[in-house]
C-alpha positions in Angstrom: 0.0 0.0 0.0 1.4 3.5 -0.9 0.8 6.9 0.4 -0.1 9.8 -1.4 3.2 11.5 -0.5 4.8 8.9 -2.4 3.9 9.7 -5.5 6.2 10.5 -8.3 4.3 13.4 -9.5 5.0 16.2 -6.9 1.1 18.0 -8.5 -0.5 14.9 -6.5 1.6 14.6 -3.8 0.8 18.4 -2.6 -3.2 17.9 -3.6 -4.6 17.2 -0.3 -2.6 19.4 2.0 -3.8 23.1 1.2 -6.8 25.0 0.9 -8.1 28.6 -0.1 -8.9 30.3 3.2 -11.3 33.3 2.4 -11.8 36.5 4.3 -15.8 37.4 4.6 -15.5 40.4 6.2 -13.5 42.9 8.8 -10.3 44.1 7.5 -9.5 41.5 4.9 -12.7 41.5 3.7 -12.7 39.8 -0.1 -9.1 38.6 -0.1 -8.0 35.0 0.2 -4.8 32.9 0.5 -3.5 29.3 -0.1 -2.9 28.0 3.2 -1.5 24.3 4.0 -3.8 21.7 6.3 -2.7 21.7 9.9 -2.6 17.5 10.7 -5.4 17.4 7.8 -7.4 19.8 8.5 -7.9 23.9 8.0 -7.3 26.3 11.0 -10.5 26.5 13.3 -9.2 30.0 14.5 -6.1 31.9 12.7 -4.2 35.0 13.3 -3.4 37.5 11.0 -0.8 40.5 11.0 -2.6 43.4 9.5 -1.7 47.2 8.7 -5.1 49.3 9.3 -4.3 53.1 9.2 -0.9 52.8 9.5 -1.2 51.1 12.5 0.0 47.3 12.8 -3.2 45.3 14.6 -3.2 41.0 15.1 -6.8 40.2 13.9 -8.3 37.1 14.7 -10.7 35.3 12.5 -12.7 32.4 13.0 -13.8 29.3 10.5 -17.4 29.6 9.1 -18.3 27.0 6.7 -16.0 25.2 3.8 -16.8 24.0 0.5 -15.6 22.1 -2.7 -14.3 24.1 -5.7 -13.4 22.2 -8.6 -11.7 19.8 -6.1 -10.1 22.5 -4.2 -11.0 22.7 0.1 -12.3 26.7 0.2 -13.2 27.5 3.9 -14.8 31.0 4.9 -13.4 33.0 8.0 -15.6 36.0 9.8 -13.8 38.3 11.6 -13.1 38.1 15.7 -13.8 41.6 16.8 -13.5 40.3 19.9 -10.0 38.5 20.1 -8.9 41.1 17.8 -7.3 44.4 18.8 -9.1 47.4 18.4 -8.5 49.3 15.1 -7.6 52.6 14.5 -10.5 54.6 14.8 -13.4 51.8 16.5 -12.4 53.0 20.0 -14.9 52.4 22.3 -18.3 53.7 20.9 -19.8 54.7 24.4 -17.1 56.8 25.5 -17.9 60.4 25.5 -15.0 62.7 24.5 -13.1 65.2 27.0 -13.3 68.9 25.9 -10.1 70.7 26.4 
């Protein structure tokens, strides 16, 4: 019995082991990127490095739902708020500002 990764074609050994992780909404809302399986399977929860107004900010996202797309894994990720850190200006909304 052989395993995938034995393959002598290196196209079908890597078909399996990534997937097309799309951004539904917050800061990188409509982009995607080719990410590889973690032990078989897509990240549940991922962090992201992101530049919002010139300010560096970690966003969180969190999986959704996947599909199949022409044989390809695509799996959707909705933006943490929460786990996130707050972005340039989304400062708390109830907060009343200080007159000088």
């Amino acid at each position: 019995m052989s395993d995938a990764s034995e393959t002598s074609e290196p196209a079908l050994a890597e078909h399996g082991k990534k997937y097309v992780a799309e951004f539904v909404d917050g800061p990188l809302e409509g982009t995607t990127e080719h990410r590889f399986l973690v032990d078989g399977q897509p990240e549940q929860h991922m962090t992201q490095m992101g530049l919002v107004e010139r300010t560096e900010v970690i966003l969180w996202y969190r999986a959704q739902e996947s599909h199949d797309v022409g044989g390809v894994l695509h799996v959707r990720y909705s933006f943490d708020r929460d786990g996130s850190d707050t972005l340039p200006g989304q400062a708390d909304q109830d907060a009343r500002s200080k007159e000088l």
